[in-house]
C-alpha positions in Angstrom: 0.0 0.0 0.0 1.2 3.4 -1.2 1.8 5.9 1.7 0.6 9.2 0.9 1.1 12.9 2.3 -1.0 15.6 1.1 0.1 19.2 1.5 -2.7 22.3 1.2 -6.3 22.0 3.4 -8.1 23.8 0.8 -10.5 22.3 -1.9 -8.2 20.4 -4.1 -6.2 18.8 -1.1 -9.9 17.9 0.0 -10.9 16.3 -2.9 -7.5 13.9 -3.0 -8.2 13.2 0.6 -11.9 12.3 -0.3 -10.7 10.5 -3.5 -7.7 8.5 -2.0 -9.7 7.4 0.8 -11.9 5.4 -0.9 -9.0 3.7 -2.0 -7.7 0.4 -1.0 -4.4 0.9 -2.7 -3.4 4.2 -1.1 -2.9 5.0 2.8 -2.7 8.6 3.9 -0.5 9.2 6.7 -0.3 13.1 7.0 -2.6 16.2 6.0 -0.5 19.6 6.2 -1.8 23.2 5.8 -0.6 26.4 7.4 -4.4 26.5 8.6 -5.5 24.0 10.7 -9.0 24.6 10.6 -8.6 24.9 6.5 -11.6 22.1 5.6 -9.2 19.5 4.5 -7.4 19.7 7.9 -10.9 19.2 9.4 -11.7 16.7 7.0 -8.3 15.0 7.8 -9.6 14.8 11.4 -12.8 13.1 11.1 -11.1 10.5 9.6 -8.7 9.9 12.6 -5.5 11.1 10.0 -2.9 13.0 11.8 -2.3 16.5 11.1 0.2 19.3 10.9 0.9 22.9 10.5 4.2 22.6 8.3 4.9 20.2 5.5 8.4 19.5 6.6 7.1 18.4 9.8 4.9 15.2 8.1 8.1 14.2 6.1 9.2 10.7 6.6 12.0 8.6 5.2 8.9 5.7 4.5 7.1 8.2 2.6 6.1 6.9 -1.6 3.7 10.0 -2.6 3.1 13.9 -1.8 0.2 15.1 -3.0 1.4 19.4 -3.6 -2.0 21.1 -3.8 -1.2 24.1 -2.7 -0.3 25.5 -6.4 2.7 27.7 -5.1 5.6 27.0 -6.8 8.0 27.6 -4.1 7.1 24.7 -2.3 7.0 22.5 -4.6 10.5 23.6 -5.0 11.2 23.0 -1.2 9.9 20.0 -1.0 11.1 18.3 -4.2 15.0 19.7 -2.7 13.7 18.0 0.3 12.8 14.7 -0.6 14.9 14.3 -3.3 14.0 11.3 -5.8 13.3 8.8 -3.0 9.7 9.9 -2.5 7.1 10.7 -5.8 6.3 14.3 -5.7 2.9 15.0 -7.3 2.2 19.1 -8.3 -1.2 20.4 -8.1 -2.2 20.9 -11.9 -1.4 16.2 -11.6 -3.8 16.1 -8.8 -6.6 18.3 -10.3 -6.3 16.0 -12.9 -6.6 13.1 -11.2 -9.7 14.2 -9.1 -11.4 15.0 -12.1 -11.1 11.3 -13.2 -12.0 10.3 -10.4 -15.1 12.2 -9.9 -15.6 11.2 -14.0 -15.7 7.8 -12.2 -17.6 7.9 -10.2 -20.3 9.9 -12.1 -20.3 7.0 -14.8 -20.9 4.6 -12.2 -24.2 6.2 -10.2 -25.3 6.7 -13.7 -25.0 3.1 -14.6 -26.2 2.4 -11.0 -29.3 4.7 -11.3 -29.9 3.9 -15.1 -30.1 -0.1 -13.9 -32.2 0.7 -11.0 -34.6 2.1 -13.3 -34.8 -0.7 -15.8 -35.2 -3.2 -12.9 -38.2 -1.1 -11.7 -39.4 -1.3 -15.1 -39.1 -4.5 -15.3 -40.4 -5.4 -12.0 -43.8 -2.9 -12.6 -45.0 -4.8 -15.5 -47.7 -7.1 -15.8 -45.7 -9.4 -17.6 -43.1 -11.8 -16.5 -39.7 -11.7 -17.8 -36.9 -14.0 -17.8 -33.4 -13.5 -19.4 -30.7 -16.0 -20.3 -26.9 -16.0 -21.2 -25.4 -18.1 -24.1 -24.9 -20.8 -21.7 -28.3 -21.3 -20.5 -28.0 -19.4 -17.0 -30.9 -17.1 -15.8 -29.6 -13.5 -15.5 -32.9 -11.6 -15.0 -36.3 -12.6 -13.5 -38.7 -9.8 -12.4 -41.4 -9.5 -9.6 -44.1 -10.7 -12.1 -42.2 -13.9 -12.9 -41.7 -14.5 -9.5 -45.4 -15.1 -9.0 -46.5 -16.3 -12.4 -44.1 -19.6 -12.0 -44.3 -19.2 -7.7 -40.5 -18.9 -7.9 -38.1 -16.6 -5.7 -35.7 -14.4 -7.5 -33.0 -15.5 -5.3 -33.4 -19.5 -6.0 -33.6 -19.0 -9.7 -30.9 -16.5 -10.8 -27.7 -18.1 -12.0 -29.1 -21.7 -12.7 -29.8 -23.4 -16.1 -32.9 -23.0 -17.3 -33.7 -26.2 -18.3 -33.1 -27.4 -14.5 -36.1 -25.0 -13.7 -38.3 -25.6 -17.0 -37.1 -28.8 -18.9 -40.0 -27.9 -21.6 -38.5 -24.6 -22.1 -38.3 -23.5 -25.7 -35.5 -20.1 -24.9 -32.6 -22.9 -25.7 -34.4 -23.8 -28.9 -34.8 -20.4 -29.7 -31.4 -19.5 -29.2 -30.3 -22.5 -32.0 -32.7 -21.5 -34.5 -32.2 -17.5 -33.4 -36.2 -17.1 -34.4 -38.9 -15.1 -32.6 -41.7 -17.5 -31.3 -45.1 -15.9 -29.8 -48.2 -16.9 -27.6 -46.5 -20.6 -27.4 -48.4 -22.4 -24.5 -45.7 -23.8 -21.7 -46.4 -25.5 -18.8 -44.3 -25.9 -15.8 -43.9 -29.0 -13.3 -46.0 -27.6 -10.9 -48.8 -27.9 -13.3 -49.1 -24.3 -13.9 -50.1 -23.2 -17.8 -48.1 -20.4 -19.1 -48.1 -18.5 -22.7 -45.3 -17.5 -23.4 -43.2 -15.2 -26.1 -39.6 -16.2 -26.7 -37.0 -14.0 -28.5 -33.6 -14.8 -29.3 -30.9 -11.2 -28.0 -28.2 -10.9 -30.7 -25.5 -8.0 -30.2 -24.1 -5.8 -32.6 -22.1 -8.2 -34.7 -25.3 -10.6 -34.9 -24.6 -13.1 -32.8 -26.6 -14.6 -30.3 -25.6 -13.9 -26.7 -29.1 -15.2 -25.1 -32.2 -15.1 -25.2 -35.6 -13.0 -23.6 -38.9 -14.4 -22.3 -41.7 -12.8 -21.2 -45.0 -15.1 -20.0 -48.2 -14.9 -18.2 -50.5 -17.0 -16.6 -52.9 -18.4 -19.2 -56.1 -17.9 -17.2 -55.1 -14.3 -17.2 -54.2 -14.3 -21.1 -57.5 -15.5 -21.8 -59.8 -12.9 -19.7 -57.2 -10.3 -21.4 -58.1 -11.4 -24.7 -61.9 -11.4 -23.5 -61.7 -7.7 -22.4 -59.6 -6.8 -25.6 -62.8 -8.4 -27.8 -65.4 -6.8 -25.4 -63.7 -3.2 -25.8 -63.4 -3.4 -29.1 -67.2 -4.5 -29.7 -68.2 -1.3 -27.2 -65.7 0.8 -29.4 -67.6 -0.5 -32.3 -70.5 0.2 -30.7 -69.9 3.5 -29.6 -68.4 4.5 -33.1 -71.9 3.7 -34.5 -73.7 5.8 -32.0 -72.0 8.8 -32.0 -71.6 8.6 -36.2 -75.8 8.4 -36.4 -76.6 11.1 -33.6 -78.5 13.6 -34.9 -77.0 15.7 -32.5 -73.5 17.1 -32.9 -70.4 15.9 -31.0 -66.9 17.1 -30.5 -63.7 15.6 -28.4 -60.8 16.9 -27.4 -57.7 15.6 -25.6 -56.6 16.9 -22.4 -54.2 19.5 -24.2 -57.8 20.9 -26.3 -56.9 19.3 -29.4 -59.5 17.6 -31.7 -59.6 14.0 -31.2 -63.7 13.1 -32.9 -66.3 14.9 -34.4 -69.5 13.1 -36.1 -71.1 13.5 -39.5 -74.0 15.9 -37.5 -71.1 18.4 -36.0 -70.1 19.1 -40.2 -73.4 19.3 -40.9 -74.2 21.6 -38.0 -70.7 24.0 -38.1 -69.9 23.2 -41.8 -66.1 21.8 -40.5 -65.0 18.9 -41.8 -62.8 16.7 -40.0 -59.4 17.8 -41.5 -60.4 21.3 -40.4 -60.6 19.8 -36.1 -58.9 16.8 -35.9 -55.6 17.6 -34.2 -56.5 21.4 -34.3 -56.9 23.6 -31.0 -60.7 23.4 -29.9 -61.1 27.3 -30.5 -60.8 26.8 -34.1 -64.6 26.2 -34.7 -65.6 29.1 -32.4 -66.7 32.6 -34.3 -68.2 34.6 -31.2 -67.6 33.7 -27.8 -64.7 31.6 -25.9 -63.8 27.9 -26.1 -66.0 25.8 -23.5 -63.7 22.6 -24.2 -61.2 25.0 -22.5 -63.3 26.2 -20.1 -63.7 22.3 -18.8 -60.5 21.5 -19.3 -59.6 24.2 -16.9 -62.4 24.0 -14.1 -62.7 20.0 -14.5 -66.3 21.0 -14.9 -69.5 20.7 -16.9 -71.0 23.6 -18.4 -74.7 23.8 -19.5 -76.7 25.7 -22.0 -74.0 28.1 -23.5 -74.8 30.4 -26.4 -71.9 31.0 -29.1 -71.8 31.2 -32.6 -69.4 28.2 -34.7 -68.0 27.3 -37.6 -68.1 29.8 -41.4 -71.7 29.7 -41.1 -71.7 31.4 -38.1 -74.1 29.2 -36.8 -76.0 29.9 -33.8 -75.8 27.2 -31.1 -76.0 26.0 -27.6 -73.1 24.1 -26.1 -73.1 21.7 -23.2 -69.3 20.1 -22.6 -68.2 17.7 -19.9 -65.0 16.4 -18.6 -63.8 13.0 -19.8 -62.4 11.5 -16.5 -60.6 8.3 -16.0 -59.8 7.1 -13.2 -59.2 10.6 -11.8 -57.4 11.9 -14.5 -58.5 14.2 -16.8 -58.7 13.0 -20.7 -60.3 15.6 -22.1 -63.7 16.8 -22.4 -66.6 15.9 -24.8 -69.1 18.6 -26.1 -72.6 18.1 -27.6 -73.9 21.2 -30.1 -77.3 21.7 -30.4 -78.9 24.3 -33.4 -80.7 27.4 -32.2 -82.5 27.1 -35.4 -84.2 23.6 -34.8 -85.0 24.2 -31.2 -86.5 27.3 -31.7 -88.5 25.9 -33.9 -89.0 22.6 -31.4 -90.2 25.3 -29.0 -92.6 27.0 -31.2 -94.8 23.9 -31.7 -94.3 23.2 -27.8 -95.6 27.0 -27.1 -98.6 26.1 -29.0 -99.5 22.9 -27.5 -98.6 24.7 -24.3 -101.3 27.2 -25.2 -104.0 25.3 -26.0 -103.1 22.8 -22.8 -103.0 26.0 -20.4 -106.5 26.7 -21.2 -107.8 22.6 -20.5 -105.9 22.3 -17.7 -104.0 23.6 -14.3 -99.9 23.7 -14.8 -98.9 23.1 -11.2 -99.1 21.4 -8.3 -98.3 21.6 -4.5 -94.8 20.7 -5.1 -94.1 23.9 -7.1 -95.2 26.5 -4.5 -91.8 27.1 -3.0 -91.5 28.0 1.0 -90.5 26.2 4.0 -91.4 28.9 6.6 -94.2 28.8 9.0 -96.0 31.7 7.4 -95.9 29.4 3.9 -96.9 26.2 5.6 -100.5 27.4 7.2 -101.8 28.6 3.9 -100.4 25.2 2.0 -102.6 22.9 4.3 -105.6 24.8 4.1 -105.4 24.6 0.9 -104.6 20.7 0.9 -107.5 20.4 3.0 -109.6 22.7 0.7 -109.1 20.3 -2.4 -110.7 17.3 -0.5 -114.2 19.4 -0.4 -116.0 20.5 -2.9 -116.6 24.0 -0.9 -116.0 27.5 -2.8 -112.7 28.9 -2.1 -111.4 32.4 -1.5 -107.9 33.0 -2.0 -106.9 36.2 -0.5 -102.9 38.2 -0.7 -101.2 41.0 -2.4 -100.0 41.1 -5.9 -97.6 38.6 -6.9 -98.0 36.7 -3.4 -99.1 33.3 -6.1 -102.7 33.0 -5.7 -103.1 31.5 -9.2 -100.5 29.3 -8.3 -102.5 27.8 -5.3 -105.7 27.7 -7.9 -104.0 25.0 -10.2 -103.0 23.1 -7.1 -105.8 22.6 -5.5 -107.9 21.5 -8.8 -104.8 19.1 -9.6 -105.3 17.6 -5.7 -108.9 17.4 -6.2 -111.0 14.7 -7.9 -112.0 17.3 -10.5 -107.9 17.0 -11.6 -108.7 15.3 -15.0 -111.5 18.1 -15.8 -110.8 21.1 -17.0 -109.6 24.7 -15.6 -110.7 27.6 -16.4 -109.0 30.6 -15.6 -110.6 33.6 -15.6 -109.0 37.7 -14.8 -112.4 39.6 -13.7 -110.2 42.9 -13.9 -109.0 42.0 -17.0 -112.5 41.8 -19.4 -114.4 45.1 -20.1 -117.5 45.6 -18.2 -119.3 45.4 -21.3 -118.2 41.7 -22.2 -117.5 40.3 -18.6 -121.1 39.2 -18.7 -121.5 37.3 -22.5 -118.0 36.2 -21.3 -118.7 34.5 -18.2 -121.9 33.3 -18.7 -122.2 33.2 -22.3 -124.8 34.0 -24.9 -127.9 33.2 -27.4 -127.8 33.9 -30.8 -128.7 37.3 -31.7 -128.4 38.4 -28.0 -127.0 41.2 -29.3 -125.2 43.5 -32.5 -122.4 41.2 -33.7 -123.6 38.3 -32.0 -122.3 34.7 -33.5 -124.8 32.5 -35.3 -125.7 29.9 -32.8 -124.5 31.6 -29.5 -121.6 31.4 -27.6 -120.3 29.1 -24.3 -119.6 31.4 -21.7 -116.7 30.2 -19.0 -119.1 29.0 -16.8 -120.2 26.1 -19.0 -116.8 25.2 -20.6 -115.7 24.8 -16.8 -118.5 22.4 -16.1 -117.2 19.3 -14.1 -114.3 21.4 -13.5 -112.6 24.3 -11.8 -113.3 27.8 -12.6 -110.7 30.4 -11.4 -111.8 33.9 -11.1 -109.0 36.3 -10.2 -109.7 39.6 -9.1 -112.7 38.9 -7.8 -113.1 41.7 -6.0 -113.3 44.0 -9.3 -116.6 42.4 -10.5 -119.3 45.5 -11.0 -122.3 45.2 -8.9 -124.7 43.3 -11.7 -121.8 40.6 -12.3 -122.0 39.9 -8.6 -125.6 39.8 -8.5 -125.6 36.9 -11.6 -122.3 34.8 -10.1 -124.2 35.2 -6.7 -126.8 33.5 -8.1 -124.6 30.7 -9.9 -122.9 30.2 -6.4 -126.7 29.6 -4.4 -128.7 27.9 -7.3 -125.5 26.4 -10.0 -127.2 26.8 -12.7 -126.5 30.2 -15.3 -128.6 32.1 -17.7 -127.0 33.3 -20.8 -126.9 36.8 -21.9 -130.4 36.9 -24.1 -131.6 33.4 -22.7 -134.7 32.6 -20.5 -133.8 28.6 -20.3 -131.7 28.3 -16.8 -128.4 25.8 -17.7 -127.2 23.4 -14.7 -123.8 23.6 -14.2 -121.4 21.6 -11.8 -118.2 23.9 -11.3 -115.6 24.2 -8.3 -115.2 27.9 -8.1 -111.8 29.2 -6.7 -111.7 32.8 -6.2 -108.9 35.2 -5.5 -108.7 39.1 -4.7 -105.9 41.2 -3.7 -108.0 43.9 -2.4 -109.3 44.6 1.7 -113.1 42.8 0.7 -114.4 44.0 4.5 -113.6 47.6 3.2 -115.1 47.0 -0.2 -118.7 46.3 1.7 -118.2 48.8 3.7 -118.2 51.4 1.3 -121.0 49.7 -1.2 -118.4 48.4 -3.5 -119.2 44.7 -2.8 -121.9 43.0 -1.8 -122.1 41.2 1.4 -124.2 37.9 0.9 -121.7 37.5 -2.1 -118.7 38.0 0.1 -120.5 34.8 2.7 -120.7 32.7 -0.3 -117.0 32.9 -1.1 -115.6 33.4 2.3 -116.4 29.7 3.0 -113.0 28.6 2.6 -110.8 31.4 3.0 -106.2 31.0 2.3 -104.8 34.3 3.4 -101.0 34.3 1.8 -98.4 35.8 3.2 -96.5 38.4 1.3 -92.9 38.0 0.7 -91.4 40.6 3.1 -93.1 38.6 6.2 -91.9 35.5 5.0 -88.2 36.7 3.6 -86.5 33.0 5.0 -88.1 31.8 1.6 -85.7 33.8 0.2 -83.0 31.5 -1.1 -84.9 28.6 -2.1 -87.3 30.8 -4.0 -84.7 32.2 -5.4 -82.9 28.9 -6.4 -86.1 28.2 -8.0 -86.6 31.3 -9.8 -82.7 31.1 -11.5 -83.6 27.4 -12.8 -87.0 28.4 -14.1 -85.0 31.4 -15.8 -81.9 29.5 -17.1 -84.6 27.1 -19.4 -86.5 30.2 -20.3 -82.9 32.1 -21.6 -80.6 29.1 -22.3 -78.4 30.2 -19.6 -76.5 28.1 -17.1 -76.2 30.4 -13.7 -75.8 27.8 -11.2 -76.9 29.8 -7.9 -76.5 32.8 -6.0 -73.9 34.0 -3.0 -75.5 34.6 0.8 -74.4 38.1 0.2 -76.9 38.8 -2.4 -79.7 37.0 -0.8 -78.6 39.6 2.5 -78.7 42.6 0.0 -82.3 41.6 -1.1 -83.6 40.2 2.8 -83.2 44.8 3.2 -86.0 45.2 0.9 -89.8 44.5 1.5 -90.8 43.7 -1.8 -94.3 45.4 -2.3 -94.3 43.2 -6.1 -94.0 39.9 -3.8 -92.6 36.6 -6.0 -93.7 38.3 -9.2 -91.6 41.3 -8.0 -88.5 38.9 -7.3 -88.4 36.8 -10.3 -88.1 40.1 -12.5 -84.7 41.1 -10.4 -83.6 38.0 -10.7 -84.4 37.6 -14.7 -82.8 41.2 -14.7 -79.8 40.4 -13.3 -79.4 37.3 -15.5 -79.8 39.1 -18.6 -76.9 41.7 -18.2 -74.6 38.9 -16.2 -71.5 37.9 -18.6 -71.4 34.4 -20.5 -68.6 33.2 -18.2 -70.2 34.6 -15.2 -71.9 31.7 -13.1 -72.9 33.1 -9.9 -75.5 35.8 -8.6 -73.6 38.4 -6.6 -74.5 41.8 -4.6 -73.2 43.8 -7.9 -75.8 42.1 -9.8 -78.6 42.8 -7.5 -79.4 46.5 -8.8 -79.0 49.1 -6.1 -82.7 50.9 -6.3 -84.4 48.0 -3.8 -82.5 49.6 -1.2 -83.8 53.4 -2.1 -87.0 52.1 -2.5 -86.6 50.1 0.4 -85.6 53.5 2.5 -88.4 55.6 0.8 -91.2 53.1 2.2 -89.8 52.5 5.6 -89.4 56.9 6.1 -93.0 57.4 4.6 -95.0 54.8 6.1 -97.6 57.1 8.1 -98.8 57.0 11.4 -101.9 55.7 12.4 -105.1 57.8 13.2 -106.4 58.3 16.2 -110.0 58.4 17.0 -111.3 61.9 15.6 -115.3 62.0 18.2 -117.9 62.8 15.7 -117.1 60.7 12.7 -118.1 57.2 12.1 -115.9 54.8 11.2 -116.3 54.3 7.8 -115.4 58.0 7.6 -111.9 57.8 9.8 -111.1 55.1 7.0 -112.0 57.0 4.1 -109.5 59.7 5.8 -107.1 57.3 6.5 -107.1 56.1 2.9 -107.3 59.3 1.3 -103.8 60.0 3.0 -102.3 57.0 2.5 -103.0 56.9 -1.5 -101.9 60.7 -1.2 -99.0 59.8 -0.2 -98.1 56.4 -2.6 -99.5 59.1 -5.5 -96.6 61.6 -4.2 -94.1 59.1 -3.6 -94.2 57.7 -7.6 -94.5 60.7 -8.9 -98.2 60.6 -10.1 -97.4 56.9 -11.7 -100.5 55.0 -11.3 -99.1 51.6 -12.4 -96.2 52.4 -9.6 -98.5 53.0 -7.0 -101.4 50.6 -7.5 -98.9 48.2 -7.7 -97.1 49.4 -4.3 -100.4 49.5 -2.4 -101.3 45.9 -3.8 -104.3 47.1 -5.4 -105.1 47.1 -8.9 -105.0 50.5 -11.5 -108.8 50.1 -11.9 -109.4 50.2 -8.3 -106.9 52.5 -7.1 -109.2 55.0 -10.4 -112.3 54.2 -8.4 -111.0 54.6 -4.6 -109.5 58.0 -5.7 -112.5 58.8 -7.6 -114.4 58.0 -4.3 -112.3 60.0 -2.1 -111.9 63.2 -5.0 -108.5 63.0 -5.0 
C-alpha cells in the first residue's frame, strides 16, 4: 500500500483526501496546511489522519507520494529539494487531474447504477413476467411478475440453467434456431399453464448472446383477450352511435386538441374533419370563448351556453363535460345543439302549451316554494280545501301566487282530470265580462255569432273555474255569479232557459273585501258565499326565509327560459335583497332575478350583490321613512269616515311618492290600477 502525504487544506487537497480514501491501494499518513481549521485539515480529522501545520514536519524517510495542492511553486520547489527522488512528488495541476477522473468515475458509475435501477423497476412494474438467459443457459434476469407467475423466488432462480427449472423450455431452442416465437403455450412441473413469447438477443455483430422471455399466466391471457374483444365490440358500438346522432359531437384531448367529431357536427358547423382533428378546440368558435377550454380548466361541466361556430356562423347552444378516467382528466366531450331547430321545437311546444293552459292547471303543491311557517298554514288549508267541494277564497297582495295555489288545488282534487278555467275579472271590459262569463244566445246582441256562444261558466262544467280579481266584479256581475254560487245553474246573456252547471269555483282578490262592503263596492251575501273557505298568503317581506330557495327556484325556471347556465346565487346577495320588503312579492322577485341574469357575462356563473341593482335599497328606505302613522279616534265621525280619511292620506301619499305613476302605486299598495281609479274617484283626490 502506497503511503501518501497531502500538502494544502483547501478544496483540491480535499478532494484527493476524499478520492484517496476510498481507496484500498493508497494510505494517507499526514494532512499539512498552514491552517489548521482549513476544511481539509478538518476533513483529515474526522477520519482519525494525523495532522500538521508545516509540511516538513509530516516528512518521513517511508514516505512513496506527496500530494502538492497548494499551487505555489515555491514549495513544490522546497519540498522536491527536500525529498529528493526517493519519494514521488505529485504538483497540483497532476492532482486536479486526477480528481477529475475520479469524480468522472464515479459519475459514470451512479449513472450506470441509477440507469439499472430504473430498468429493474421497469421490469419489476410490468404485468408481464420476464426472464433472461446467457449463451450458456444461465438465468440472468427474472422480475417481480415472474416471481409469482411460476411461484419462484428471485433469489433461488438466478444463475441456474434453465432447463433445471423448466425442462419444456423453448429459450434454448430459440437461441439454436435464433427465431422469434409468440403466444406458445408452456407449462411448468407444478402444473401451472403459461403462454409465453420467446426472442432470441443478438449484439451488434449478430450473434446470439441469449435469449428474452416474457410469459403470463394463461387464465389471465385469456380474460385479457376477452376484455380486448369486449372493448373493441363497445368501441364499435360507440363508433356507431356517435356517427348516427342527430346531435352534434366534439372531443378533445386533455391539451384541447380535436380527437372526434360526427357527421352531424359538419353538418351543423360546416367543419369537416381535417379542419378539427388535431387542431386547437377554439378553431370552430366565431363569437364567444372555447367551453372545451373552459372544462379542461375548471374540470367542470357547463350547460346551455350560447356561441356562434364554424363559417356559417351558426347559432348554437353548447353543453361540454370532462372526460375522467380514473381521476385523471382526458379531455372533455361537447354536444352542439342548433338554435334554429329548437327554436322551432319550441314554437310547436308554445302552441301545444297554449291550448293545454287553457284545459288544464300547470302546477301542483310541489311547485309552490317555501319552508317557513307563514308558507306552511296557507299550504294545508289549501290541501285540505281540495278534499271538499266548498268555494274557495284566496286572499294576498300582488304577486303573493294565488293562481298558483288555484292550479294546485284542482290538480289535488277529484276534479284533476276536468278542465280549468282561468278567468281575470279585472281584466275583461264591463261590457263583455257578462256574455264572457256566462255566455250568450244567438242574436243576443249587435255582432252576436250564429248559434251563440259558451260562456266560462259552462266550458268549466265538471271542472274548476278560477276567477282572479274577484273583487273588481261591477255590482250586476255579482248579482248573476251570486246567483250561480246559491242555485249552479247560469242564464245566458239573451236566454230565459236556466243551464245546470257543476263547477268548483276558486276565487282570489288582492284587495281589503271588509272595506269594499263597507263602502258599497261589494256585496255582502256575495262575500259569505266565497268566504267559506278562506287561504290568506303571506306576502314575501313577512316571510323573507323563503328567500334563497325561491330564489334557487326562480334562477332554474330562468336558465330554461334564456338558455343560460347560472348555477346559484352567494349569501351576500340574498342579505342585499332580505333589506327590501318587496311590495311586487314573488312576481316582483323573479323580474330582479331575470334582470340580473340578462346583463350577467357568459362566463359569469354566480349571482352576486353587484348584480342585484342598487334601487331595492332606495325604495326600500323611501317606504320605511314614509309609512304614516296611524289615526287616532277623531269623536264625531263614524268609522267608515276615519277610514275613508285614512285612505285618502295613504293613497296621497303612494300618489306623491311615484310621482303621479298610477301603475307604480297601485302596484305598491297591492291594489289594482282600476281600483286605485275608483278609490281615488271615491275619495276626490
Amino acid at each position: 500500500m502506497q503511503k501518501v502525504m497531502i500538502v494544502g487544506g483547501g478544496v483540491g487537497g480535499t478532494t484527493v483526501l476524499r478520492l484517496l480514501s476510498e481507496s484500498e491501494v493508497f494510505s494517507i499518513v499526514c494532512m499539512a496546511d498552514t491552517n489548521e481549521s482549513a476544511e481539509g485539515m478538518l476533513a483529515a480529522k474526522e477520519r482519525g489522519i494525523p495532522t500538521v501545520t508545516s509540511w516538513s514536519r509530516g516528512l518521513h524517510g517511508n514516505l512513496d507520494i506527496i500530494v502538492d495542492t497548494t499551487g505555489d511553486p515555491s514549495v513544490y520547489k522546497e519540498i522536491k529539494r527536500e525529498m529528493g527522488d526517493q519519494t514521488i512528488l505529485i504538483p497540483g495541476s497532476v492532482a486536479h487531474i486526477m480528481s477529475k477522473l475520479f469524480e468522472e468515475k464515479n459519475r459514470l458509475i451512479n449513472k450506470l447504477e441509477n440507469a439499472s435501477a430504473k430498468m429493474d423497476l421497469i421490469l419489476n412494474t410490468t404485468s408481464e413476467g420476464m426472464v433472461v438467459i446467457d449463451q450458456d443457459g444461465s438465468i440472468v434476469m427474472f422480475n417481480d411478475s415472474a416471481e409469482r407467475a411460476a411461484n419462484m423466488k428471485r433469489k433461488n432462480v438466478i444463475g441456474r440453467q434453465i432447463k433445471d427449472l423448466v425442462p419444456s423450455t423453448g429459450l434454448l431452442r430459440v437461441m439454436e434456431t435464433n427465431r422469434k416465437e409468440v403466444n406458445q403455450p408452456i407449462i411448468l412441473e407444478n402444473g401451472l399453464e403459461l403462454i409465453a413469447t420467446r426472442i432470441p438477443l443478438v449484439n451488434a455483430d449478430r450473434e446470439v448472446i441469449g435469449a428474452f422471455s416474457m410469459f403470463r399466466n394463461k387464465t389471465e391471457a385469456v380474460q385479457l383477450a376477452e376484455q380486448i374483444t369486449d372493448l373493441k365490440e363497445v368501441q364499435t358500438m360507440l363508433q356507431a352511435i356517435i356517427q348516427s346522432s342527430d346531435e352534434a359531437i366534439s372531443v378533445v384531448d386533455e391539451q384541447g386538441r380535436g380527437l372526434l367529431i360526427n357527421p352531424a357536427y359538419t353538418r351543423i358547423t360546416g367543419l369537416t374533419k381535417t379542419e378539427v382533428i388535431g387542431k386547437p378546440a377554439s378553431i370552430d368558435i366565431y363569437e364567444g370563448e372555447s367551453m372545451h377550454m373552459k372544462v379542461l380548466q375548471t374540470k367542470k361541466p357547463v350547460r346551455g351556453v350560447n356561441m356562434r361556430v364554424g363559417p356559417k356562423h351558426k347559432e348554437v347552444i353548447v353543453n361540454v363535460a370532462p372526460i375522467i378516467v380514473d381521476g385523471h382528466l382526458k379531455g372533455s366531450v361537447g354536444v352542439i345543439h342548433d338554435v334554429s331547430e329548437i327554436q322551432n321545437l319550441t314554437h310547436e311546444l308554445n302552441r301545444a302549451r297554449q291550448i293545454i293552459r287553457t284545459l288544464q292547471a300547470k302546477y301542483s303543491f310541489d311547485d309552490i316554494i317555501g319552508a317557513s311557517e307563514e308558507m306552511k298554514l296557507p299550504v294545508e288549508q289549501a290541501k285540505l280545501s281540495a278534499r271538499t267541494p266548498a268555494t274557495v277564497l284566496l286572499r294576498g297582495e300582488s304577486g303573493t301566487g294565488k293562481e298558483l295555489f288555484a292550479h294546485a288545488i284542482h290538480n289535488a282534487s277529484d276534479r284533476k282530470f276536468n278542465k280549468f278555467v282561468r278567468v281575470n275579472c279585472a281584466a275583461i271590459s264591463d261590457s263583455l265580462l257578462e256574455s264572457e262569463l256566462f255566455g250568450y244566445e244567438e242574436g243576443a246582441f249587435t255582432g252576436a255569432n250564429r248559434g251563440g256562444k259558451v260562456g266560462f261558466f259552462e266550458e268549466a262544467n265538471q271542472g274548476s273555474i278560477f276567477l282572479d280579481e274577484v273583487g273588481e266584479l261591477p255590482a250586476n256581475i255579482q248579482a248573476k255569479l251570486l246567483r250561480v254560487l246559491q242555485e249552479r245553474e247560469i242564464t245566458r246573456v239573451g236566454g230565459t232557459k236556466p243551464i245546470a252547471i257543476n263547477v268548483r269555483v276558486i276565487a282570489a282578490t288582492n284587495i281589503n273585501l271588509e272595506k269594499a262592503i263597507a263602502n258599497g263596492s261589494f256585496r255582502e251575501d256575495l262575500y259569505f258565499r266565497l268566504n267559506r273557505m278562506p287561504i290568506f298568503i303571506a306576502p314575501l317581506r313577512k316571510r323573507k326565509e323563503d328567500l334563497r330557495e325561491l330564489a334557487e327556484h326562480l334562477i332554474h325556471k330562468i336558465n330554461q327560459e334564456y338558455g343560460r347556465s347560472i348555477e346559484g346565487i352567494t349569501a351576500a346577495a340574498i342579505g342585499k335583497m332580505q333589506d327590501y320588503d318587496w311590495p311586487g312579492n314573488v312576481r316582483e322577485l323573479e323580474n330582479i332575478l331575470g334582470r340580473a341574469i340578462i346583463f350577467m357575462k357568459l362566463n359569469e356563473t354566480i349571482i352576486d350583490t353587484q348584480h342585484i341593482p342598487d334601487f331595492i335599497e332606495t325604495i326600500s328606505l323611501k317606504h320605511d321613512k314614509e309609512v304614516p302613522m296611524p289615526p287616532v279616534y277623531v269623536s264625531g265621525k263614524t268609522l267608515s269616515e276615519i277610514i275613508d280619511q285614512y285612505e285618502a292620506e295613504i293613497i296621497e301619499q303612494a300618489v306623491h311618492t311615484y310621482n303621479g305613476n298610477k301603475t307604480l302605486t297601485a302596484k305598491a299598495l297591492g291594489i289594482s290600477v282600476r281600483n286605485l281609479y275608483y278609490k281615488m274617484e271615491k275619495l276626490k283626490l
